[in-house]
BALOBA-1460 file (C-alpha; in Angstrom, 3 decimals):
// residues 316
<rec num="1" residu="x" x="-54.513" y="-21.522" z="-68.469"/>
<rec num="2" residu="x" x="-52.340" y="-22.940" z="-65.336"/>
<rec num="3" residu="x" x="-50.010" y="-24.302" z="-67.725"/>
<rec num="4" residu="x" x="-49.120" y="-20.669" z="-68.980"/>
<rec num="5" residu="x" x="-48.628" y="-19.073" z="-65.392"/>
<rec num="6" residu="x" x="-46.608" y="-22.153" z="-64.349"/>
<rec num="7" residu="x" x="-44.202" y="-21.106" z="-67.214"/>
<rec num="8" residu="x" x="-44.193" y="-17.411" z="-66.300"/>
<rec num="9" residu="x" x="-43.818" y="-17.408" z="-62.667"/>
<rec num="10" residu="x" x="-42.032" y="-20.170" z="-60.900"/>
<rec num="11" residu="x" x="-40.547" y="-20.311" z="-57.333"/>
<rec num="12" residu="x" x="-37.509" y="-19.697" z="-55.791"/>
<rec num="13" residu="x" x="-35.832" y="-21.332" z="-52.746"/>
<rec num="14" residu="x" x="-35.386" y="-18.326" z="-49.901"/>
<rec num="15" residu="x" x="-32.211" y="-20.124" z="-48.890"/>
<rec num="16" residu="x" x="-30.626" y="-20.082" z="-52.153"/>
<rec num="17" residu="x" x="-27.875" y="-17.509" z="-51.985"/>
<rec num="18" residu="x" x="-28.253" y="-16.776" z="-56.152"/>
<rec num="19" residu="x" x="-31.702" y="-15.101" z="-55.245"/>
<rec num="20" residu="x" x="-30.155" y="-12.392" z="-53.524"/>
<rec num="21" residu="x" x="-27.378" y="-11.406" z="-56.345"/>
<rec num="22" residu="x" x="-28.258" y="-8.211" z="-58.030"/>
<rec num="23" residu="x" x="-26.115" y="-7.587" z="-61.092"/>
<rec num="24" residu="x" x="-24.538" y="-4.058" z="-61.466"/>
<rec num="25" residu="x" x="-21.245" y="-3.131" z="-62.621"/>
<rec num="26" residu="x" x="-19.019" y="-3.267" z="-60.401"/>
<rec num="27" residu="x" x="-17.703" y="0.160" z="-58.860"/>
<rec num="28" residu="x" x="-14.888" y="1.819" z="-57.049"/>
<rec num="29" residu="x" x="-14.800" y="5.453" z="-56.601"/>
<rec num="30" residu="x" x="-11.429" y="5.548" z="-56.785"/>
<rec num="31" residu="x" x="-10.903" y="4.158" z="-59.782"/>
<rec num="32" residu="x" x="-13.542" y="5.751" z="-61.854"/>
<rec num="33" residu="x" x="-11.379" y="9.098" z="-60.037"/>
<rec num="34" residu="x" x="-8.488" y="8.355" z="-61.641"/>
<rec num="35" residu="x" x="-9.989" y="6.690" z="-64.628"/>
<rec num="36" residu="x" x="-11.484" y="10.562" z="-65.898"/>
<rec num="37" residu="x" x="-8.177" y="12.286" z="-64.325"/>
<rec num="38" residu="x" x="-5.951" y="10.372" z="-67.075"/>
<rec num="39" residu="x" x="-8.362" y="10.899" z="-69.833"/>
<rec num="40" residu="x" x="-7.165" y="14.182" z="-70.298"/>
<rec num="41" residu="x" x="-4.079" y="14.103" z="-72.453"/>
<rec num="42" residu="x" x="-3.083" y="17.740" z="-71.047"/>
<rec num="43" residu="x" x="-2.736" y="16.135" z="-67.302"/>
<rec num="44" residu="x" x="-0.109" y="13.636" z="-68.853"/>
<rec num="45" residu="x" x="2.337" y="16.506" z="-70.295"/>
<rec num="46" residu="x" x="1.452" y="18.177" z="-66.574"/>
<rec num="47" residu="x" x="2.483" y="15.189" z="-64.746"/>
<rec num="48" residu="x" x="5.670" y="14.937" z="-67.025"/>
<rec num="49" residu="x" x="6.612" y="18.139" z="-66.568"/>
<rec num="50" residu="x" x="6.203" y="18.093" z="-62.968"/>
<rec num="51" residu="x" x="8.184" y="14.540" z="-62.760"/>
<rec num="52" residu="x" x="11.007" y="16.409" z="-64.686"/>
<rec num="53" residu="x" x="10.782" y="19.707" z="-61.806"/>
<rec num="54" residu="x" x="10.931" y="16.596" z="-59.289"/>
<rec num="55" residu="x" x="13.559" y="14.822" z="-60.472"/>
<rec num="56" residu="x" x="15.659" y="17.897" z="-60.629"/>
<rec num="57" residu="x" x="14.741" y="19.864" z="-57.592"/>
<rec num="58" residu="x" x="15.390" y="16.237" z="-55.587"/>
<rec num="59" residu="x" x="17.802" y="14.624" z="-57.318"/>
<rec num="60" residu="x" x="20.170" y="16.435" z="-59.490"/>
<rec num="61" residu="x" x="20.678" y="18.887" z="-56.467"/>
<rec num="62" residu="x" x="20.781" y="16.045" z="-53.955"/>
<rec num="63" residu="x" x="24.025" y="15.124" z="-55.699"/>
<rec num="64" residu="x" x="24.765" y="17.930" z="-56.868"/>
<rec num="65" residu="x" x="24.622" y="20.519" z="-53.760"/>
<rec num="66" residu="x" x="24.239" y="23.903" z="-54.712"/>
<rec num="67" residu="x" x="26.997" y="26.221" z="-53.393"/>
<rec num="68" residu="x" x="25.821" y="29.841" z="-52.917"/>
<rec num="69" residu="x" x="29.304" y="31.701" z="-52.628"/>
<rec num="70" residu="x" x="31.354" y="28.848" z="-54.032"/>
<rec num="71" residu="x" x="33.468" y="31.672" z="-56.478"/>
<rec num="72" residu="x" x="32.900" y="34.568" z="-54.106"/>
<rec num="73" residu="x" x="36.635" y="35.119" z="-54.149"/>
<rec num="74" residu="x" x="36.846" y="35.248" z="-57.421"/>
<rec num="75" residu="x" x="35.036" y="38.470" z="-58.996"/>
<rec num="76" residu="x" x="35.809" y="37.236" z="-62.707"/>
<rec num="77" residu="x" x="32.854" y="34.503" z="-62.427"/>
<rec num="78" residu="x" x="30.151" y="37.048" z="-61.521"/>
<rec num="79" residu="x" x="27.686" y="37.693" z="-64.015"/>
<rec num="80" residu="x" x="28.885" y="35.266" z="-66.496"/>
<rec num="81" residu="x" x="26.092" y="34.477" z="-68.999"/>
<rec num="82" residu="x" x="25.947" y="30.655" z="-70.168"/>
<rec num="83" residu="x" x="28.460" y="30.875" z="-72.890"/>
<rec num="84" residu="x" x="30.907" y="32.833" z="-70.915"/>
<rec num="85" residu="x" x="30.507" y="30.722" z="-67.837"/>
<rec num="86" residu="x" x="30.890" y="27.343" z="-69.810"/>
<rec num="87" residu="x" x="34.375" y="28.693" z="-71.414"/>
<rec num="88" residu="x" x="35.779" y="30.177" z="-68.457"/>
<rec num="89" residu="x" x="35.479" y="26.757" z="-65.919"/>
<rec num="90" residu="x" x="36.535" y="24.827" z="-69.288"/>
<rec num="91" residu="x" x="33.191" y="22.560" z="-69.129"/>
<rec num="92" residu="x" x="29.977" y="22.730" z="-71.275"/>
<rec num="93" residu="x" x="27.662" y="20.932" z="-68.127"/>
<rec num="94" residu="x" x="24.490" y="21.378" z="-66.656"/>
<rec num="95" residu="x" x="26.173" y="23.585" z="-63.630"/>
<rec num="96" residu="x" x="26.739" y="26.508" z="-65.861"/>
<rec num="97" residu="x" x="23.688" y="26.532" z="-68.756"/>
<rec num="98" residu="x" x="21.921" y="29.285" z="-66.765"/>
<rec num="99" residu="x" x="25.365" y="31.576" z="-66.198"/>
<rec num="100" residu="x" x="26.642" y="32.227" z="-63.247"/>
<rec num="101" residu="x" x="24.598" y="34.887" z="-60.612"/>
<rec num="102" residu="x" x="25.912" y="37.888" z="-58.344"/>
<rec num="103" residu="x" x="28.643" y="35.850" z="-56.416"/>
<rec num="104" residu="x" x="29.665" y="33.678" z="-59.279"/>
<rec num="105" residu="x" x="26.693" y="30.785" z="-58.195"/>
<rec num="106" residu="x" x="25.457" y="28.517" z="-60.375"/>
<rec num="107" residu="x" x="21.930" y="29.909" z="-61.523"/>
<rec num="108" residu="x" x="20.573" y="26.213" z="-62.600"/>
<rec num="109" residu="x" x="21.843" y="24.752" z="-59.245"/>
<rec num="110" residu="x" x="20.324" y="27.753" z="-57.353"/>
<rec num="111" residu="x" x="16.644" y="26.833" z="-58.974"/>
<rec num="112" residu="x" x="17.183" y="23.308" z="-58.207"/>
<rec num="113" residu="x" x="17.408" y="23.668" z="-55.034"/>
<rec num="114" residu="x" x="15.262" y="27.284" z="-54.602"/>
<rec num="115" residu="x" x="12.576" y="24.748" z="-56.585"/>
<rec num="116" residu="x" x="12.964" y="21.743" z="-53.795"/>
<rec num="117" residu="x" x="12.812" y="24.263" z="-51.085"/>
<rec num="118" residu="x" x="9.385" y="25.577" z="-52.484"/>
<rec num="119" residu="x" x="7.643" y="22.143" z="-53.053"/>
<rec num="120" residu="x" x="8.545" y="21.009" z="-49.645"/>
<rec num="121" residu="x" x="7.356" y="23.735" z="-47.965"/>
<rec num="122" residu="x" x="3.936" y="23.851" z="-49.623"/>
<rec num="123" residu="x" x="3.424" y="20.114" z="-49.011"/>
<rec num="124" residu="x" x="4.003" y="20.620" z="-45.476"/>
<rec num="125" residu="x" x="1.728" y="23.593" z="-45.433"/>
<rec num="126" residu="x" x="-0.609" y="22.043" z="-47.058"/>
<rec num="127" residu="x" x="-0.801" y="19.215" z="-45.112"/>
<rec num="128" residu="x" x="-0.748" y="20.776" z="-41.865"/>
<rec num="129" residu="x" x="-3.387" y="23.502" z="-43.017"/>
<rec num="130" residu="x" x="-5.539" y="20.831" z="-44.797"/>
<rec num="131" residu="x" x="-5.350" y="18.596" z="-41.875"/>
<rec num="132" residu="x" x="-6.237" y="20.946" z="-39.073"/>
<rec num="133" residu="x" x="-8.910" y="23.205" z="-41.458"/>
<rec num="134" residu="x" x="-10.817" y="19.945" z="-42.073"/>
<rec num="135" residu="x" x="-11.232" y="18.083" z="-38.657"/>
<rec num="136" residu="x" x="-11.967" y="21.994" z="-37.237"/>
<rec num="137" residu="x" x="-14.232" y="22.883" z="-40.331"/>
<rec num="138" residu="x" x="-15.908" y="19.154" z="-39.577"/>
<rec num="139" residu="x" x="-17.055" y="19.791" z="-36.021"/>
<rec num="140" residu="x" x="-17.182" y="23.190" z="-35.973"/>
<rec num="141" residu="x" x="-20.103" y="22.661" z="-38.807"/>
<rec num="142" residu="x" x="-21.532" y="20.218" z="-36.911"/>
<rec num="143" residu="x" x="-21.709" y="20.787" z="-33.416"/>
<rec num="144" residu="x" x="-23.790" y="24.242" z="-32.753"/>
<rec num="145" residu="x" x="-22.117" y="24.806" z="-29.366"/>
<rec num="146" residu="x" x="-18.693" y="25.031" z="-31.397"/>
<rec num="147" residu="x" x="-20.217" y="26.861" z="-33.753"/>
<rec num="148" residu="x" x="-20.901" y="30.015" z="-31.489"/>
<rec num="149" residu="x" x="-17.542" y="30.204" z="-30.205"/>
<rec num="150" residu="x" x="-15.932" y="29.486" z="-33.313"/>
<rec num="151" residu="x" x="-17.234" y="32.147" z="-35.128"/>
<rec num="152" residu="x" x="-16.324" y="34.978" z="-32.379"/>
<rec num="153" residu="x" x="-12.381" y="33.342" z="-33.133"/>
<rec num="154" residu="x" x="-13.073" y="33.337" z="-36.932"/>
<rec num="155" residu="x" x="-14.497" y="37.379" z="-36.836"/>
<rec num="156" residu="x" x="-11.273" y="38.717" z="-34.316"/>
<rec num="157" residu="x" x="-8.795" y="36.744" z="-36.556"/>
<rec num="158" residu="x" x="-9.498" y="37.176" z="-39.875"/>
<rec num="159" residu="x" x="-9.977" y="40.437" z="-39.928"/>
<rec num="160" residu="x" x="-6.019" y="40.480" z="-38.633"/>
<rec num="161" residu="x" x="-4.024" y="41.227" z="-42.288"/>
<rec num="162" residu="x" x="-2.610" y="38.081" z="-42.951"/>
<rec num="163" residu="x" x="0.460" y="39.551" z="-44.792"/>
<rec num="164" residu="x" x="1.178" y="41.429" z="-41.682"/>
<rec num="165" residu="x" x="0.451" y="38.533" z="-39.189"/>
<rec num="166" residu="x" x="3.355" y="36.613" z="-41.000"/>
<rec num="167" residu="x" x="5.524" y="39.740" z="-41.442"/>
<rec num="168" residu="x" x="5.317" y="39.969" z="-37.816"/>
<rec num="169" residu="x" x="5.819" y="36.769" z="-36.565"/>
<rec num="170" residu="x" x="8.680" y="35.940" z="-39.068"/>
<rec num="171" residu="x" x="10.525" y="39.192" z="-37.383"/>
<rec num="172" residu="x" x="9.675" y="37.816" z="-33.877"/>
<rec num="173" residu="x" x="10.666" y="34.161" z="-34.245"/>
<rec num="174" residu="x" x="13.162" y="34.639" z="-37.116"/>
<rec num="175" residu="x" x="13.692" y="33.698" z="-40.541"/>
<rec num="176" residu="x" x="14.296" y="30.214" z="-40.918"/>
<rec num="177" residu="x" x="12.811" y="27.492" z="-42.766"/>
<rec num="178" residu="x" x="10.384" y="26.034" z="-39.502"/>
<rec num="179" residu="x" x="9.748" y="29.784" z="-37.887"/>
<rec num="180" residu="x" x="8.792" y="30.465" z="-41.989"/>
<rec num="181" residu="x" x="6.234" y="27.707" z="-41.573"/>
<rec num="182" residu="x" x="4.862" y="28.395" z="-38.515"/>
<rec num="183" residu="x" x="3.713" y="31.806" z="-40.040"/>
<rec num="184" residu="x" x="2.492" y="30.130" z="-42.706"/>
<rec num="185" residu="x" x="0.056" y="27.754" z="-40.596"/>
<rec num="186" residu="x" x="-0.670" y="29.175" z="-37.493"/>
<rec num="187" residu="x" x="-3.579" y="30.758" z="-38.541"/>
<rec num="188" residu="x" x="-3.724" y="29.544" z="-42.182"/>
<rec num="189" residu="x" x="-6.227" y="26.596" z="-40.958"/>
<rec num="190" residu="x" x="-9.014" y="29.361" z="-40.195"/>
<rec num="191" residu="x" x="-10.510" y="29.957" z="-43.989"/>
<rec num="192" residu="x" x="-9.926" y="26.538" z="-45.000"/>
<rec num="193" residu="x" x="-12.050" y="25.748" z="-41.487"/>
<rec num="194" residu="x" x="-14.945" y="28.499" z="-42.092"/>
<rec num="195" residu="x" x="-15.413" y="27.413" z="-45.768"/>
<rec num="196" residu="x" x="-15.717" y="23.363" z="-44.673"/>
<rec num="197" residu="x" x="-18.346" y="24.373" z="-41.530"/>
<rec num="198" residu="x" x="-20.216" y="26.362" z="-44.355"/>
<rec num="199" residu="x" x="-20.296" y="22.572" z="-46.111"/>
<rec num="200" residu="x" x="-21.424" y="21.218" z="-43.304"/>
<rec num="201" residu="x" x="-24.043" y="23.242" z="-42.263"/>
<rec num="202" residu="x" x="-25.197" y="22.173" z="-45.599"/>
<rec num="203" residu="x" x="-25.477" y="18.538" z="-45.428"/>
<rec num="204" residu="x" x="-25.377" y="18.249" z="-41.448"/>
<rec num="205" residu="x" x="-29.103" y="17.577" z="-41.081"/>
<rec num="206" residu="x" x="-29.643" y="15.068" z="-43.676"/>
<rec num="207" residu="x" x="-31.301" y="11.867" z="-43.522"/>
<rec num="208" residu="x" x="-28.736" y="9.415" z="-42.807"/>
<rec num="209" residu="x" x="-26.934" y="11.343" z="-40.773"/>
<rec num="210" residu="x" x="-30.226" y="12.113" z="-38.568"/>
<rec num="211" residu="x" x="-30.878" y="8.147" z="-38.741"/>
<rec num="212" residu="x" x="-27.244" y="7.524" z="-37.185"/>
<rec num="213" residu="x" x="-27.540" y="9.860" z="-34.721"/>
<rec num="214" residu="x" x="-30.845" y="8.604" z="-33.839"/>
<rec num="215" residu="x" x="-29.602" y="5.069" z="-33.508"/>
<rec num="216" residu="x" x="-26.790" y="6.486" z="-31.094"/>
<rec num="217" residu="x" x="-23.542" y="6.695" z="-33.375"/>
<rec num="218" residu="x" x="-20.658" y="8.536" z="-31.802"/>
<rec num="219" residu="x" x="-20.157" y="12.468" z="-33.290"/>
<rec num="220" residu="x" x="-16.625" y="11.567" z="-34.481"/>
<rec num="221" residu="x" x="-17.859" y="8.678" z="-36.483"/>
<rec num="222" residu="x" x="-20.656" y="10.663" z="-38.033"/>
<rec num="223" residu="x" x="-18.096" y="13.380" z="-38.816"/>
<rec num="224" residu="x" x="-15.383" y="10.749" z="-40.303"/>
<rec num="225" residu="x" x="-18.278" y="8.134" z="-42.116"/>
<rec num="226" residu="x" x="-21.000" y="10.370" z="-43.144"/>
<rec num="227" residu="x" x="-19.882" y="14.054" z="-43.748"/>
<rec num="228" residu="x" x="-16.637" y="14.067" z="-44.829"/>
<rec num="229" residu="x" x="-16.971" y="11.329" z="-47.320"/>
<rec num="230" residu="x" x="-19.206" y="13.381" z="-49.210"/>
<rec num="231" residu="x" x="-16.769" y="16.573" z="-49.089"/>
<rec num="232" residu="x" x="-14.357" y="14.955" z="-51.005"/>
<rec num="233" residu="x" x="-14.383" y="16.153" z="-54.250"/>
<rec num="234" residu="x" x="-14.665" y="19.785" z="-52.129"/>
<rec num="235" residu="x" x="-11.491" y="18.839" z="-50.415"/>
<rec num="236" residu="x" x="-9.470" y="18.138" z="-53.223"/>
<rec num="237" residu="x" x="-10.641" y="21.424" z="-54.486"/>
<rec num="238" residu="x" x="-9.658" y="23.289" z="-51.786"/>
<rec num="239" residu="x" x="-6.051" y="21.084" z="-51.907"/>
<rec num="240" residu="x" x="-5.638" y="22.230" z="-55.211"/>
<rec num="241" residu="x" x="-5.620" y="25.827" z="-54.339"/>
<rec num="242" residu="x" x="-3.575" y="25.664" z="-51.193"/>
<rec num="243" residu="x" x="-0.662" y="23.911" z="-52.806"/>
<rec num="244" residu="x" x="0.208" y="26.747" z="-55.263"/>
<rec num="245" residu="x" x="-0.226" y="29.604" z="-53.160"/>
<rec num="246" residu="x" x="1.991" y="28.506" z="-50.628"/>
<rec num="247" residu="x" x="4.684" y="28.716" z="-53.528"/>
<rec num="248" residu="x" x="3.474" y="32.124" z="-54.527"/>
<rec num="249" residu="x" x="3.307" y="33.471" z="-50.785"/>
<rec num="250" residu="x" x="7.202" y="32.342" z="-50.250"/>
<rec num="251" residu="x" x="8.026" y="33.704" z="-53.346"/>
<rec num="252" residu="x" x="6.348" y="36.842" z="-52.814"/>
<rec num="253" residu="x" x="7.135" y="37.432" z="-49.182"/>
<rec num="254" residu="x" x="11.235" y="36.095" z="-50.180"/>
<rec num="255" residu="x" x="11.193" y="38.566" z="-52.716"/>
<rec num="256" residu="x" x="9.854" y="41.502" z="-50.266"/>
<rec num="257" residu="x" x="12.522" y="40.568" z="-48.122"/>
<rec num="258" residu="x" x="10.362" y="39.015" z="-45.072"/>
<rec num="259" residu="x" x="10.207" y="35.346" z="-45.888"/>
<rec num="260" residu="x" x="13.134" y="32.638" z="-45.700"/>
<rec num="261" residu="x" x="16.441" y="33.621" z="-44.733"/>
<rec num="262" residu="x" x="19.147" y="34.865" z="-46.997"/>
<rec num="263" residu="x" x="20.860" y="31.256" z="-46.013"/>
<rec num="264" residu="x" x="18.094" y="29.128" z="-47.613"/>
<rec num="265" residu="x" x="17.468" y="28.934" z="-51.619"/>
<rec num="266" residu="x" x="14.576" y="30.677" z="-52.227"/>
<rec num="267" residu="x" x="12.660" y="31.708" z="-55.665"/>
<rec num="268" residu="x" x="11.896" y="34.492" z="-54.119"/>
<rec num="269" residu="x" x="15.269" y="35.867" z="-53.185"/>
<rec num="270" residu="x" x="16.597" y="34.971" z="-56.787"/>
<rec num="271" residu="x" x="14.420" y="37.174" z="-58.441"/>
<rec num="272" residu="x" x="14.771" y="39.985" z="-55.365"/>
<rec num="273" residu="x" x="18.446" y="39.524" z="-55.999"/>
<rec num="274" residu="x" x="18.615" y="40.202" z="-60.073"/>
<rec num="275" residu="x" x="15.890" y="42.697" z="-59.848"/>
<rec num="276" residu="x" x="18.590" y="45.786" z="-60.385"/>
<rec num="277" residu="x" x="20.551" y="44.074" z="-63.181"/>
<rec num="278" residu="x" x="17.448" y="42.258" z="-64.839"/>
<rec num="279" residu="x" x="18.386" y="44.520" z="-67.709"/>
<rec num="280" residu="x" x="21.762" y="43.975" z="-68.066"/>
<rec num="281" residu="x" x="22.266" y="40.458" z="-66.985"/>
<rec num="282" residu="x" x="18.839" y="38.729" z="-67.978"/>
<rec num="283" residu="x" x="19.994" y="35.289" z="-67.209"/>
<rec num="284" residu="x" x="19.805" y="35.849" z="-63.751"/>
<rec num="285" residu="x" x="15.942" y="37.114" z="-63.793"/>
<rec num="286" residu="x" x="13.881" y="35.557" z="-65.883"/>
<rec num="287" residu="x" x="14.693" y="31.571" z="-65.232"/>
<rec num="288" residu="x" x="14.018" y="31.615" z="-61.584"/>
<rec num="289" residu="x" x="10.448" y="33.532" z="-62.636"/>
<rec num="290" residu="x" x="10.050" y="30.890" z="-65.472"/>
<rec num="291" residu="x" x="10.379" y="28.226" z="-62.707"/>
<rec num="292" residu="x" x="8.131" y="29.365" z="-59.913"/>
<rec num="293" residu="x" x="5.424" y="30.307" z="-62.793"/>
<rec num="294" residu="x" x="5.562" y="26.919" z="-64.216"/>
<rec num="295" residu="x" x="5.506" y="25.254" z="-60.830"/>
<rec num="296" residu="x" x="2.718" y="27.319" z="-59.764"/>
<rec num="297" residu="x" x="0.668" y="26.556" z="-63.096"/>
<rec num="298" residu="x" x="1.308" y="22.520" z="-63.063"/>
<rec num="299" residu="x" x="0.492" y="22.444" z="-59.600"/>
<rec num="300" residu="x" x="-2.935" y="24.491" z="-59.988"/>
<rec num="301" residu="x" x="-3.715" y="22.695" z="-63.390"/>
<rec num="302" residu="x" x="-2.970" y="19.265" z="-61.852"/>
<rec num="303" residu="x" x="-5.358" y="19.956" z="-58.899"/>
<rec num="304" residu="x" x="-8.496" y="21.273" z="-60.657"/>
<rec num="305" residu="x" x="-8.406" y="18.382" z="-62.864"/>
<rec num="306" residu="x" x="-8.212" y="16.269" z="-60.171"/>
<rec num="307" residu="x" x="-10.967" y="17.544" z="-57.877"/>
<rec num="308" residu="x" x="-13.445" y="18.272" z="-61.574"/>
<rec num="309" residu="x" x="-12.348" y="14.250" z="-61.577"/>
<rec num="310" residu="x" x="-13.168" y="13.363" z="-58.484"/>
<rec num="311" residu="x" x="-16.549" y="14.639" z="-58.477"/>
<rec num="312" residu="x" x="-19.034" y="11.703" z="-58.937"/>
<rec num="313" residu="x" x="-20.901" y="13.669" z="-61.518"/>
<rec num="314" residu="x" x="-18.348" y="13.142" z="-64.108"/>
<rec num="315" residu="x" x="-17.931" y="9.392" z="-63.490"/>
<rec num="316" residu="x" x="-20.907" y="8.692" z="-66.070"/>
C-alpha cells in the first residue's frame, strides 16, 4: 500500500527553480494584434493601395513640385483633357494623364500634392486631438473633483456649432495651413475627452485599481498602468474615426470656401474649382473626388480592422 503512494506522490525540493515553471504559450499582445490584422486578405490590397497614395502624394510630388499657374500665360493649355494635353506639350508622361485644369495645371500633380496636404494634416490632427482627448478623458474620468468642472466646460462648449467655431476662427487668424489646424484642434479634444471619461467611469473603481490605490500608487501611474491599458482597443477605435474625418472636414470646409488658403493644394478647392465646368470638362471633377473618397475609405477600413484586431476577444 506505501509502495503505491510512494509512486504517485513524491517530493519536490522548494529551492528548485523547475517547481515554479508553469507552462503556457507564450504571449504578446502585440503580436497576436497584428497576427488577426493581416489575416484579412482585404487589409493587404488596403495597405497597398494606401502605400501607392503614399508613395505618390510624398514622393512623386516631392520631385516633382506641382506648379499651380505654371501655363497661366498661356490660355491654349486650359482645359486640355489627357489626350489633348499629352499632344500639345509633345510628351505622353505622368504630368499630363489627368489633363490640364483652369490655369493650364497639371490635374495629377495637383492631387499629388492636394493628397499629401490632406494626410499630413489629419495625422497631425489626429495626433494632437488623440493626445490631448486621452490624458484629459483619463483624469477627467478619474478624478471626481475634475469631473464637476469638466463637465460645466464640456456643456458651454459643445453646444458651440463646431462648423461655425472653425468658420470663425479661420476668418480671425487666417487661412493658412497652421491657423487651419488650430481650428481643427482647439476644441476638437473635447468629444474625444467626454467619450474616454465615460470609459473610465466604467472601469475606475475596479479591483486592482482600488488595490493600487490602497497600497498608495501615484494617480498618474494608475491612469498610465491600469486604465488606459485596458482602453486600448477603444483608442484605436476612436483613432480610426478621427483620421478620416479630418480629410473629409478639409475637404468639405476647402470646398465651401473657409478652409486652407487658395495658395495651398487642397482636395477641397479642386473640386470647388471644377464644380461649374464638371459637365463640360469632367477631367477636372471627378479624379480629385475619386482621390479624397478612396483616401477616406482606406483610411476608415484600415482602422476598424485594426481596433476589431486589437481587441483581445478576437485573439482566440
Amino acid at each position: 500500500m506505501n509502495d503505491n503512494y510512494d509512486s504517485l506522490f513524491y517530493f519536490i525540493d522548494s529551492n528548485t527553480i523547475e517547481s515554479e515553471k508553469i507552462v503556457a504559450p507564450r504571449y504578446s499582445y502585440w503580436e497576436s494584434v497584428f497576427r488577426v490584422f493581416f489575416r484579412k486578405k482585404s487589409n493587404w490590397i488596403a495597405l497597398f493601395l494606401l502605400a501607392v497614395l503614399f508613395i505618390g502624394a510624398f514622393g512623386i510630388s516631392w520631385f516633382c513640385p506641382y506648379e499651380p499657374f505654371e501655363n497661366i500665360t498661356d490660355s491654349a493649355t486650359f482645359h486640355l483633357n489627357p489626350s489633348q494635353a499629352m499632344e500639345y506639350f509633345g510628351e505622353r508622361s505622368f504630368k499630363w494623364c489627368l489633363g490640364t485644369g483652369l490655369h493650364g495645371n497639371s490635374i495629377a500633380y495637383g492631387i499629388l500634392s492636394a493628397a499629401r496636404t490632406s494626410l499630413v494634416l489629419a495625422a497631425i490632427c489626429s495626433v494632437i486631438n488623440m493626445t490631448v482627448g486621452v490624458l484629459i478623458g483619463a483624469a477627467w474620468g478619474y478624478s471626481r473633483t475634475m469631473d464637476s468642472i469638466m463637465l460645466v466646460v464640456y456643456n458651454i462648449l459643445a453646444n458651440i456649432p463646431y462648423i461655425l467655431l472653425i468658420s470663425v476662427l479661420v476668418y480671425v487668424i487666417g487661412a493658412g495651413f497652421w491657423s487651419f489646424i488650430f481650428a481643427l484642434t482647439v476644441t476638437g479634444w473635447l468629444a474625444i475627452a467626454f467619450f474616454i471619461r465615460t470609459q473610465v467611469l466604467i472601469i475606475r473603481d475596479r479591483e486592482y485599481s482600488l488595490a493600487s490605490r490602497c497600497l498608495g500608487t501615484p494617480t498618474g501611474r494608475v491612469i498610465t498602468r491600469n486604465i488606459l491599458p485596458y482602453m486600448t482597443s477603444v483608442i484605436v477605435t476612436l483613432l480610426a474615426s478621427e483620421l478620416p474625418s479630418y480629410i473629409g472636414m478639409e475637404v468639405f470646409l476647402s470646398y465651401i470656401g473657409i478652409g486652407l488658403s487658395a495658395s495651398i493644394p487642397s482636395l477641397g478647392r479642386m473640386i470647388q474649382e471644377a464644380q461649374g465646368v464638371f459637365l463640360t470638362y469632367p477631367w477636372e471633377f471627378w479624379p480629385p473626388v475619386i482621390v479624397a473618397s478612396i483616401i477616406t475609405v482606406i483610411l476608415y477600413v484600415l482602422g476598424q480592422n485594426l481596433a476589431d484586431a486589437s481587441d483581445p476577444r478576437t485573439h482566440m
